[in-house]
Biotite code that builds the C-alpha atoms (Angstrom):
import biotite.structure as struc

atoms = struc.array([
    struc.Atom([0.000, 0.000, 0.000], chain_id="A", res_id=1, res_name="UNK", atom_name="CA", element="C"),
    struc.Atom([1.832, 3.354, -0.995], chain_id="A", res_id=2, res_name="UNK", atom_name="CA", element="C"),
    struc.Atom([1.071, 6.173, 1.029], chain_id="A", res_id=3, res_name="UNK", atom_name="CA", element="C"),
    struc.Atom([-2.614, 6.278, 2.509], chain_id="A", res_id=4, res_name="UNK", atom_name="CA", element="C"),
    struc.Atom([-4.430, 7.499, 5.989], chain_id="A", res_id=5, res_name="UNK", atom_name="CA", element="C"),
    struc.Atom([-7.491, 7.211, 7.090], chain_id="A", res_id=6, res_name="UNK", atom_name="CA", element="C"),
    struc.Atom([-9.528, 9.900, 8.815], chain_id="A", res_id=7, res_name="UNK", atom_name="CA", element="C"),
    struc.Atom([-13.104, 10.376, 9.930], chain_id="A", res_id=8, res_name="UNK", atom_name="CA", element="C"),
    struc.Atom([-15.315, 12.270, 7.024], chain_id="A", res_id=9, res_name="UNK", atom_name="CA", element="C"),
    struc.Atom([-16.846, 15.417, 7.783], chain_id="A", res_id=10, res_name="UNK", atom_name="CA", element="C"),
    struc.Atom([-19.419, 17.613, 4.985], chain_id="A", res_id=11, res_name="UNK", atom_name="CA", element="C"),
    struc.Atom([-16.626, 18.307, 2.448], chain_id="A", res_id=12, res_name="UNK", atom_name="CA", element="C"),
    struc.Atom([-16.521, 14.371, 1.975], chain_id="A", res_id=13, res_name="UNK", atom_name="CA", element="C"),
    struc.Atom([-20.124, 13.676, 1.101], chain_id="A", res_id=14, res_name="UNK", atom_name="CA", element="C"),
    struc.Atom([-20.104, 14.128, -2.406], chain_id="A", res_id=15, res_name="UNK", atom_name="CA", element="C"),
    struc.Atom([-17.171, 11.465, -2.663], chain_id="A", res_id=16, res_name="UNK", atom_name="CA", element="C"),
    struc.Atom([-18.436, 9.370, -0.114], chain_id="A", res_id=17, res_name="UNK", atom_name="CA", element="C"),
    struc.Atom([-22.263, 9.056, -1.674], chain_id="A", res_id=18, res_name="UNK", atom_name="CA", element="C"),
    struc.Atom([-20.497, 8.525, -5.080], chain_id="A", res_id=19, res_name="UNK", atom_name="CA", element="C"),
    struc.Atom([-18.722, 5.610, -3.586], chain_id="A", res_id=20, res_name="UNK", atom_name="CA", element="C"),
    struc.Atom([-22.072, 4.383, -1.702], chain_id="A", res_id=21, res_name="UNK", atom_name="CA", element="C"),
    struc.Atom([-23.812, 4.180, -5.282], chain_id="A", res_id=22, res_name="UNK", atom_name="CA", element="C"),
    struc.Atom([-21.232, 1.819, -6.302], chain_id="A", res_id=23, res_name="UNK", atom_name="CA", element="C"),
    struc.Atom([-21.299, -0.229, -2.997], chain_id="A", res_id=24, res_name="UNK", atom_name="CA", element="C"),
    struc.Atom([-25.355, -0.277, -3.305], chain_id="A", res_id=25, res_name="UNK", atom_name="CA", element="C"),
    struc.Atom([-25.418, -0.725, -6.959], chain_id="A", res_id=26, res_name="UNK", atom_name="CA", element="C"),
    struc.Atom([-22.729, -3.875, -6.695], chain_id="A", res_id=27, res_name="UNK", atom_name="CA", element="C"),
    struc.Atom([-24.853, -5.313, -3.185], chain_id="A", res_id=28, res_name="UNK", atom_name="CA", element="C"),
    struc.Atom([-27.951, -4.871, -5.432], chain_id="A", res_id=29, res_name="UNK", atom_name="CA", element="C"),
    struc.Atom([-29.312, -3.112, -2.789], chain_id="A", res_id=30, res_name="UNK", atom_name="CA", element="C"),
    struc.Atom([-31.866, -0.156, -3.694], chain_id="A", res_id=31, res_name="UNK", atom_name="CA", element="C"),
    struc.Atom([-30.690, 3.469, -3.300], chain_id="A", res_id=32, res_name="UNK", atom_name="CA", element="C"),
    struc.Atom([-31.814, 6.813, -3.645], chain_id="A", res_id=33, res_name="UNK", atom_name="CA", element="C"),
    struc.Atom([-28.883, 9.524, -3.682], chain_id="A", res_id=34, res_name="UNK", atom_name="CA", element="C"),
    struc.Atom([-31.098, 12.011, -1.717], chain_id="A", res_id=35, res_name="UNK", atom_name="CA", element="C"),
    struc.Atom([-32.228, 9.864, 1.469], chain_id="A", res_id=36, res_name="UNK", atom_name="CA", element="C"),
    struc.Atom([-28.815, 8.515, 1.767], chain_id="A", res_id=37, res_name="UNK", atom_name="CA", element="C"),
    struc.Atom([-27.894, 12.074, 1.718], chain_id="A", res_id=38, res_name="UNK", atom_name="CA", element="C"),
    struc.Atom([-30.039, 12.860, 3.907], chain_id="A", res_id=39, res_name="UNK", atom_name="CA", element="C"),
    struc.Atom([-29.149, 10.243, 6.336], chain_id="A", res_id=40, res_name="UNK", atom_name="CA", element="C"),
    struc.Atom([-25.504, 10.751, 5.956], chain_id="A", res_id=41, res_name="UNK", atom_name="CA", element="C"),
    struc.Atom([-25.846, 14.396, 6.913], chain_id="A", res_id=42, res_name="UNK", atom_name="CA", element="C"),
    struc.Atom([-27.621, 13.591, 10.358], chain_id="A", res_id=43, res_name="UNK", atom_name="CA", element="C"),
    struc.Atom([-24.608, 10.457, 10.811], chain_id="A", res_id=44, res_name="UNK", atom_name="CA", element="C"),
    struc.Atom([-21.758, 13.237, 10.208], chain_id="A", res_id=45, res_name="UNK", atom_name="CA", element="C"),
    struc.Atom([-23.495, 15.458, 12.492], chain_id="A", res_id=46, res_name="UNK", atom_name="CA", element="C"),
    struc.Atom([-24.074, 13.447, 15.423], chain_id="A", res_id=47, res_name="UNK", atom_name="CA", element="C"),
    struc.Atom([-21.325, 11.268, 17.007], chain_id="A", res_id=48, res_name="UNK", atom_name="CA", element="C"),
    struc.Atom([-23.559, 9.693, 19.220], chain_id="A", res_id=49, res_name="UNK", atom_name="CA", element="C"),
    struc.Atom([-24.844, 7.658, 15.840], chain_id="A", res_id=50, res_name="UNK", atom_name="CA", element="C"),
    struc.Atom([-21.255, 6.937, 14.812], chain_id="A", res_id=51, res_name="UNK", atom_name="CA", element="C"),
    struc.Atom([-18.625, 7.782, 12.046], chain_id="A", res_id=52, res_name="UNK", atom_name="CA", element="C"),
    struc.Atom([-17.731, 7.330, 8.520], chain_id="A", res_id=53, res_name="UNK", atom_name="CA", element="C"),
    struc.Atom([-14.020, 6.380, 8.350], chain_id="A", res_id=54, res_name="UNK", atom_name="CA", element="C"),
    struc.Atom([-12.492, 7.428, 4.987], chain_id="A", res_id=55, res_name="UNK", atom_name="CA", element="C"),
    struc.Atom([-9.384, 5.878, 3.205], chain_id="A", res_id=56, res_name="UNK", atom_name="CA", element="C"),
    struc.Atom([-7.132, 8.792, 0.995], chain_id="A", res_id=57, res_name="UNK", atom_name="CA", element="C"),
    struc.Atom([-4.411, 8.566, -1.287], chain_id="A", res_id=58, res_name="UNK", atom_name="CA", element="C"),
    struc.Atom([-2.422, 10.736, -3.381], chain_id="A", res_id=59, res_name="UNK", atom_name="CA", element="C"),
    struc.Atom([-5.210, 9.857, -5.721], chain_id="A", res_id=60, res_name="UNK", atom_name="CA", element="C"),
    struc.Atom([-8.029, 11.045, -3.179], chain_id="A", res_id=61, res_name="UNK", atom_name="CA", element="C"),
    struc.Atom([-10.756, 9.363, -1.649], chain_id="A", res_id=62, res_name="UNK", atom_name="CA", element="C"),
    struc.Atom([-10.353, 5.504, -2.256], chain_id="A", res_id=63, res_name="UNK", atom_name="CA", element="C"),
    struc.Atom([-12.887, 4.056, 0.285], chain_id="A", res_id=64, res_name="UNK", atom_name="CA", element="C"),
    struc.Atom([-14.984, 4.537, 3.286], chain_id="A", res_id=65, res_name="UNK", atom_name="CA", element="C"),
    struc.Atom([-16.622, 2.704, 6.114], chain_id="A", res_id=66, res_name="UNK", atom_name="CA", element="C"),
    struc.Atom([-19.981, 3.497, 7.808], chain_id="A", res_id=67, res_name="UNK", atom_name="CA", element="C"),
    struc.Atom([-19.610, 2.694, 11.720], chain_id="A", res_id=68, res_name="UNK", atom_name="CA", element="C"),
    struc.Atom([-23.204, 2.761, 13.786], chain_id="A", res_id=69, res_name="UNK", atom_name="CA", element="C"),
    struc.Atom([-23.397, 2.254, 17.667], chain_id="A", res_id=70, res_name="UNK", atom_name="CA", element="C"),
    struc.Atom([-25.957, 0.584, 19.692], chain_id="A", res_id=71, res_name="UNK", atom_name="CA", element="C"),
    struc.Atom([-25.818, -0.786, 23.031], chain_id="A", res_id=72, res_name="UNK", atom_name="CA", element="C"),
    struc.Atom([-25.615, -4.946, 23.983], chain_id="A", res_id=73, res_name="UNK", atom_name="CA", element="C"),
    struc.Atom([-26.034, -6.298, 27.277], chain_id="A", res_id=74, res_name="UNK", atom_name="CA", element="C"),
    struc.Atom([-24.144, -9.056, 26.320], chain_id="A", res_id=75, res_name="UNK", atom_name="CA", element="C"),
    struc.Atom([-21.028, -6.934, 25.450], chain_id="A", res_id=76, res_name="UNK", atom_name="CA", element="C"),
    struc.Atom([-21.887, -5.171, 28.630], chain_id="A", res_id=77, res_name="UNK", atom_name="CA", element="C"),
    struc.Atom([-22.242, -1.417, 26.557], chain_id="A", res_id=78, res_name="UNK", atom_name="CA", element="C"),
    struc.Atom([-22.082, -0.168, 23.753], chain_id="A", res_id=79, res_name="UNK", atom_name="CA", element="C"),
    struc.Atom([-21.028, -2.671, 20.940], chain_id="A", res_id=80, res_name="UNK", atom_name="CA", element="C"),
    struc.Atom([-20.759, -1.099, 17.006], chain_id="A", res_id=81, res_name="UNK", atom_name="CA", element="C"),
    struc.Atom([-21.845, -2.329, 13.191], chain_id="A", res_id=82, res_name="UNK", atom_name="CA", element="C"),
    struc.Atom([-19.846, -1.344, 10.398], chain_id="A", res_id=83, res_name="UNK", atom_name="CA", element="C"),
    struc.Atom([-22.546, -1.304, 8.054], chain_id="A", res_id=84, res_name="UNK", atom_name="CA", element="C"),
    struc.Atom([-20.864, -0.549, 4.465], chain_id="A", res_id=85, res_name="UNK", atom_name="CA", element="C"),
    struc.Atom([-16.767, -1.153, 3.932], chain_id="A", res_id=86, res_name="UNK", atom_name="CA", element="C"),
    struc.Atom([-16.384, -0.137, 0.686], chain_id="A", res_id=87, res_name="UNK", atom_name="CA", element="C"),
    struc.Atom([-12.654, -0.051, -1.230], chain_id="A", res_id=88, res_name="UNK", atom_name="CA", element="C"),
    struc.Atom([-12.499, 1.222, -5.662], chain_id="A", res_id=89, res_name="UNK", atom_name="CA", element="C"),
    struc.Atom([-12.140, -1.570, -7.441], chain_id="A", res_id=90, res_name="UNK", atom_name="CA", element="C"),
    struc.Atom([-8.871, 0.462, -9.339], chain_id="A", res_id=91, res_name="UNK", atom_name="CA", element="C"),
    struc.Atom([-7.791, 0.838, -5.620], chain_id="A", res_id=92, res_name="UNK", atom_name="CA", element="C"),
    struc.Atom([-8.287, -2.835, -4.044], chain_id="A", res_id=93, res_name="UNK", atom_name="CA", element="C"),
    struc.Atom([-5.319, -5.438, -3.452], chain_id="A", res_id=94, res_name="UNK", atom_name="CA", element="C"),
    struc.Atom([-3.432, -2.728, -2.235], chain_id="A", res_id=95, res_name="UNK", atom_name="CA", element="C"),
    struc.Atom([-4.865, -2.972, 1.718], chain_id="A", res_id=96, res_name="UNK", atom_name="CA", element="C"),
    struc.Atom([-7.014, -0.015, 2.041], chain_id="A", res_id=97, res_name="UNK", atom_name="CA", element="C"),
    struc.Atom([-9.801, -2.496, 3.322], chain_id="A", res_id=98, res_name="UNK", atom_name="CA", element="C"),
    struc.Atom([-7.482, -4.070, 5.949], chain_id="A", res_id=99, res_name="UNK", atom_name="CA", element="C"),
    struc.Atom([-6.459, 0.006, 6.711], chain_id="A", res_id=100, res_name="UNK", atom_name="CA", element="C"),
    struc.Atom([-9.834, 0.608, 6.946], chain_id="A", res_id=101, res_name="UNK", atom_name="CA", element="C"),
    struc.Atom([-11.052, -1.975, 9.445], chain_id="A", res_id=102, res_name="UNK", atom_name="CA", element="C"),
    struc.Atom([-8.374, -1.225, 11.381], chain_id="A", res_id=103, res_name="UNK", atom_name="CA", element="C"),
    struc.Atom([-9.229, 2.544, 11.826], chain_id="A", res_id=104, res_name="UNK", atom_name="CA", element="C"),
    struc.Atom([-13.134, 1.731, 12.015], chain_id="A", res_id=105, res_name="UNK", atom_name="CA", element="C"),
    struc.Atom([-11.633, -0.742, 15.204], chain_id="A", res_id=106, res_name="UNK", atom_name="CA", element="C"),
    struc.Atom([-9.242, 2.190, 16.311], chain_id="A", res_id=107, res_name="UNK", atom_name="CA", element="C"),
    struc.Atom([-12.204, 4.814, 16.203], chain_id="A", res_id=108, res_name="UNK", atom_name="CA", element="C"),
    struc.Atom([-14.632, 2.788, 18.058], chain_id="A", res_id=109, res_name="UNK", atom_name="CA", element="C"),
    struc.Atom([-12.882, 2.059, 20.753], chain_id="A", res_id=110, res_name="UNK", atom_name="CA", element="C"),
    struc.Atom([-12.049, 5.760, 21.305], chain_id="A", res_id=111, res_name="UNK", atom_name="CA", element="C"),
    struc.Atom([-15.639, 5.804, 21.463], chain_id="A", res_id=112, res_name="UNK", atom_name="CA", element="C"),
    struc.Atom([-15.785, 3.187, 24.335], chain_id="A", res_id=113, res_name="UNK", atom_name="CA", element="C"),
    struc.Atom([-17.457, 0.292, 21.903], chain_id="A", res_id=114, res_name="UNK", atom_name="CA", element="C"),
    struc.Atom([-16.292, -3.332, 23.407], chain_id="A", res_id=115, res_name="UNK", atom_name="CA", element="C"),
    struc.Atom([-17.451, -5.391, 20.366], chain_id="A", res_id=116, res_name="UNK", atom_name="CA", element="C"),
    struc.Atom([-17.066, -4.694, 16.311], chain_id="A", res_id=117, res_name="UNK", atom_name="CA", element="C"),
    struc.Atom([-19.700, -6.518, 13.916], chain_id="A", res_id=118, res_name="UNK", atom_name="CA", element="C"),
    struc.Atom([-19.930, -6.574, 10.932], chain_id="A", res_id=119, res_name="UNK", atom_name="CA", element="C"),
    struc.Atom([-22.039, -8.740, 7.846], chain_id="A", res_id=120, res_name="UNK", atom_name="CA", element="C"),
    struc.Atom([-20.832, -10.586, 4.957], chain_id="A", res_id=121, res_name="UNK", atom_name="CA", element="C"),
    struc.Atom([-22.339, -12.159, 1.958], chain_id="A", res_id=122, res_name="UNK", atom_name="CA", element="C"),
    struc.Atom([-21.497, -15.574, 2.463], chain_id="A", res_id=123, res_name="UNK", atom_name="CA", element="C"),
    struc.Atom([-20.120, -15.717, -1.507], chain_id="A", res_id=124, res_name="UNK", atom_name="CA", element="C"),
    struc.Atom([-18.007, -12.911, -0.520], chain_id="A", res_id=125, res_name="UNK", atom_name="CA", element="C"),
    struc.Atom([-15.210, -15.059, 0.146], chain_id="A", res_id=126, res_name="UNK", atom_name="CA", element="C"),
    struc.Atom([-12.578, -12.690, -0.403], chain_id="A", res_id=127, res_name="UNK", atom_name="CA", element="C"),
    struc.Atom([-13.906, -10.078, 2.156], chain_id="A", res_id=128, res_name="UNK", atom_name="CA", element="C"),
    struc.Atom([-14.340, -13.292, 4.519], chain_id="A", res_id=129, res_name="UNK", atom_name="CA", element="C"),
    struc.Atom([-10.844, -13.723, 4.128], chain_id="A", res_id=130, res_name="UNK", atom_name="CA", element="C"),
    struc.Atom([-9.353, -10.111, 5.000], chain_id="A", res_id=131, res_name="UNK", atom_name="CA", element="C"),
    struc.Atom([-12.207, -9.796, 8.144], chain_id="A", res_id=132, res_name="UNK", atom_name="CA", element="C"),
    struc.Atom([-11.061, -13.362, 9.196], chain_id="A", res_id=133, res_name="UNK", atom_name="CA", element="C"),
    struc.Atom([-7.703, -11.836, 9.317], chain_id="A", res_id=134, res_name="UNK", atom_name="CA", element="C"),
    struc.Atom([-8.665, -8.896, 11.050], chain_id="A", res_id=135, res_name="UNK", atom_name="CA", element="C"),
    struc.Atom([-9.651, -10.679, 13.623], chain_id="A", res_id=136, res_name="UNK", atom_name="CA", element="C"),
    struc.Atom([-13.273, -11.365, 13.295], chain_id="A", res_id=137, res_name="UNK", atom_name="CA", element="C"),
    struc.Atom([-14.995, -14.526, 13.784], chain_id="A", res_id=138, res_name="UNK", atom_name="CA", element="C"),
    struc.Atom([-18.238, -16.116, 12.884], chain_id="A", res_id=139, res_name="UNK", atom_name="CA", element="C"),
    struc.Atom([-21.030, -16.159, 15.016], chain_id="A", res_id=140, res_name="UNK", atom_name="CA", element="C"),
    struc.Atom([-23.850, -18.898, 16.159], chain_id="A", res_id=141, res_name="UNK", atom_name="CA", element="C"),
    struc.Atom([-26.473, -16.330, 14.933], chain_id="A", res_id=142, res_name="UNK", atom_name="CA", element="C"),
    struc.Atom([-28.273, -16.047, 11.823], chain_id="A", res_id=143, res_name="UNK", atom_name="CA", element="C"),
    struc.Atom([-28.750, -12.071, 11.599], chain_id="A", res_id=144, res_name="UNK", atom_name="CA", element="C"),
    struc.Atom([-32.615, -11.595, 10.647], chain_id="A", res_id=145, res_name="UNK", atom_name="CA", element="C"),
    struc.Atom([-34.317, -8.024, 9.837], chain_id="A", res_id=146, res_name="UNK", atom_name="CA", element="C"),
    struc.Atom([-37.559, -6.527, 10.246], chain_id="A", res_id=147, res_name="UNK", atom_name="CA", element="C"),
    struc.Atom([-38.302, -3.412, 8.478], chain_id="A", res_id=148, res_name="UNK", atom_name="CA", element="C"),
    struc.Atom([-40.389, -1.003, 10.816], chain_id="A", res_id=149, res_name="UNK", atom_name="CA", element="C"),
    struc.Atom([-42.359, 2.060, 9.299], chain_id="A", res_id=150, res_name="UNK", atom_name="CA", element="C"),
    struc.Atom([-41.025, 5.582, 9.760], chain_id="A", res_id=151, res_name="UNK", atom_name="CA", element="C"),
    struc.Atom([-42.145, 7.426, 13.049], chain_id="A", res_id=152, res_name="UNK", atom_name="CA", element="C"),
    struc.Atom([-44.790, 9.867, 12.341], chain_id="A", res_id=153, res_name="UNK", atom_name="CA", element="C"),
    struc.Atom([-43.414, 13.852, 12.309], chain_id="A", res_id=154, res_name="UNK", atom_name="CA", element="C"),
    struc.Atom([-43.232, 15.306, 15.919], chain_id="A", res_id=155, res_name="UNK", atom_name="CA", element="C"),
    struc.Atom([-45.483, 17.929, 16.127], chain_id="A", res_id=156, res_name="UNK", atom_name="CA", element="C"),
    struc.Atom([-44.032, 20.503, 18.424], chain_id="A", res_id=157, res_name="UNK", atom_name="CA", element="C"),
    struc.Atom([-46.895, 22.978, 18.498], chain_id="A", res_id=158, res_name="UNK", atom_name="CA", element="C"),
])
């Protein structure tokens, strides 16, 4: 890996970052509209209490990100946190930004007084298996299942 750091993004990034996110969503298959994500991203940036996008930068720029959300786990005895996209260019992978990046999402939440790191994985993602594997992770006895709920109504303040 030639010269790269990783920092946490801030507003200047989020034109970089939400191209990259189209890419990661588009190549998951997952559905994605540019201005909720936006939207979303905003409020993440803006409240630390949420959690942190961690970006990877070369001499070529902005080369990959990962989105890191807290939540709290009795089981890890406080607050425990997801890395919910790790995302690398394909012109920029091989090279070890993802390992870089893991290791600054792990770095950042423990600043932030998180005791566990999760993650998920396609299971045909057998490269990315391989570099979390080596970053320490390990499979769990737990099949991770999700229920969508429906947006709170708008507070009314009045």
């Amino acid at each position: 890996m030639s010269s790269a750091a990783t920092l946490r993004a801030d507003a200047p990034h989020i034109p970089l970052v939400l191209d990259m996110m189209e890419d990661f969503n588009a190549g998951e298959e997952i559905p994605w509209d540019r201005g909720a994500v936006e939207a979303s991203l905003r409020r993440l940036l803006a409240d630390a209490a949420l959690g942190f996008v961690a970006v990877a930068v070369t001499a070529r720029g902005l080369e990959g990100y990962a989105v890191v959300t807290f939540n709290y786990d009795l089981e890890f005895r406080g607050r425990d946190a997801f890395v919910t996209e790790l995302y690398v260019r394909p012109a920029a992978r091989g090279a070890g930004l993802g390992r870089l990046l893991l290791a600054s999402a792990e770095a950042m939440a423990v600043e932030e007084d998180a005791r566990a790191l999760h993650l998920l994985v396609r299971p045909d993602n057998t490269r990315a298996i391989a570099l979390y594997r080596a970053s320490g992770f390990v499979q769990t006895p737990r099949v991770m299942m999700t229920k969508e709920l429906a947006a709170a109504a708008p507070r009314s303040d009045g």
